[in-house]
C-alpha positions, 0 to 999 in steps of 0.5 A: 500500500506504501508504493500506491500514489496518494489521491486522498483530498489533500485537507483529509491527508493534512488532518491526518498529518496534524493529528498524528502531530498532535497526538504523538507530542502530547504522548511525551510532553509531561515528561519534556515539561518535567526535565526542562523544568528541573535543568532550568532550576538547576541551572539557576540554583533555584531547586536540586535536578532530582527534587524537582524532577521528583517533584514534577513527577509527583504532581504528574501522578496526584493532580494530572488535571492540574498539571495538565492546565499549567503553562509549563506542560502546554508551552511544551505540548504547543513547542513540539506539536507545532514542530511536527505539524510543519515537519508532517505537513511539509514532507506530505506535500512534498511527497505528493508532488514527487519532490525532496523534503530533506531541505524544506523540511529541515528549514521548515522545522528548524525555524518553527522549532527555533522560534517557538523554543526561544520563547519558551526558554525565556518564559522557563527562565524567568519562572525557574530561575532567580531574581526579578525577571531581566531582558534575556542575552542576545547571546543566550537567543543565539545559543538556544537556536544553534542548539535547537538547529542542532536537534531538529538536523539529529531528529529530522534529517539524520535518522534516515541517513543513520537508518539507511546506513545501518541496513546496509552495514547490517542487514537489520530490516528497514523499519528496526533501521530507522526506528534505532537510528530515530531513538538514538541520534536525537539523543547522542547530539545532546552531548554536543549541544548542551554545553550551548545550552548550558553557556546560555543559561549562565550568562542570564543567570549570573549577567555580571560582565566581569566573568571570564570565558574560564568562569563561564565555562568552569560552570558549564563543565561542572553542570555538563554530564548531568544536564546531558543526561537529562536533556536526553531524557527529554530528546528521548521521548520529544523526537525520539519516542514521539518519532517513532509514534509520529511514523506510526500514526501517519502511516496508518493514517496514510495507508486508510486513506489509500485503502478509501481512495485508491481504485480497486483493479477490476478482474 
């Protein structure tokens, strides 16, 4: 059915885009708003990375309708949904005019993500962090998108290549390829980028300009393994687990609307 030329209404096939988008971020955005919280704080001195992710798991468990309605859950759910609306979106037009969505996928993606995560990040930062909230660096806005980029190159564009060279090496089937690469490039790339993300967060925490690059980054360094880690356990449901559900849904969505508009071959 995958080979079969979609002649769904495009509207019908967008709707299942968007709703396996929706679906598939909501699945994993408790987790996400959890971890991001706790490395916010952390960073800022504000509360302990495990207290406050044991905390928001707590709060997750016992008043999940109140989890649910606070800001932090839904800048998260809005983040990554828009996110995979426009990834989704983007590669369905794409592929039903016969074209390439490695590129405007990646930019596509990119720029929502980029743009919608500086905005949470601000938002975080001045909720988790310390003192009165104060204008964000334009280093820090410039930190979060490269990092961001980074992440959407390791969850969008890489994992095919990632999935497509493992099949080949090892001969391991084309979807446990492609399910293996989408749950661990996102998440090897965090080694990479937090020390952005972490650099970031220090110069709007601690704004005297009479710090070094070596006192900035003494700091980065002493926060680096933990918050790596943490941040993949963010990656690892937001682009990771959430993928491979996104993947699923759309194509038992795609595969429904071939099996309703595809002609069947008379005898």
């Amino acid at each position: 059915m995958d080979n079969c030329e979609d002649l769904s209404p495009l509207p019908m096939r967008l709707a299942v885009e968007w709703t396996s988008a929706i679906l598939s971020s909501f699945t994993v955005a408790p987790v996400i708003s959890i971890v991001d919280k706790a490395i916010v704080a952390n960073a800022s001195g504000k509360e302990k990375l495990v207290s406050c992710l044991i905390n928001g798991f707590k709060t997750l468990f016992t008043k999940p309708v109140h989890f649910l309605k606070q800001p932090a859950f839904l800048m998260i759910w809005g983040v990554y949904g828009s996110t995979y609306v426009v990834a989704n979106s983007i590669e369905s037009i794409a592929e039903r005019s016969k074209r390439s969505a490695v590129v405007p996928k990646f930019i596509g993606s990119s720029v929502t993500n980029m743009s919608l995560s500086v905005i949470k990040d601000k938002a975080y930062a001045r909720m988790f962090g310390v003192g009165n909230p104060r204008p964000f660096p334009s280093v820090s806005l410039g930190l979060f998108a490269t990092r961001d980029c980074m992440t959407i190159l390791a969850s969008f564009t890489l994992p095919t290549m990632v999935g497509q060279a493992l099949d080949r090496q090892f001969h391991i089937g084309k979807q446990t390829a492609d399910n293996l690469a989408q749950l661990t490039v996102p998440c090897l790339m965090q080694f990479v980028s937090s020390p952005l993300h972490l650099y970031g967060l220090d110069k709007y925490n601690r704004p005297d300009r009479s710090l070094t690059y070596s006192d900035r980054f003494s700091r980065v360094k002493q926060e680096y393994l933990k918050t790596s880690f943490a941040r993949v356990a963010r990656i690892m449901p937001a682009f990771g687990v959430s993928g491979v559900i996104n993947k699923y849904v759309r194509k038992t969505g795609k595969d429904w609307l071939n099996g309703c508009y595809h002609p069947v071959k008379s005898l």
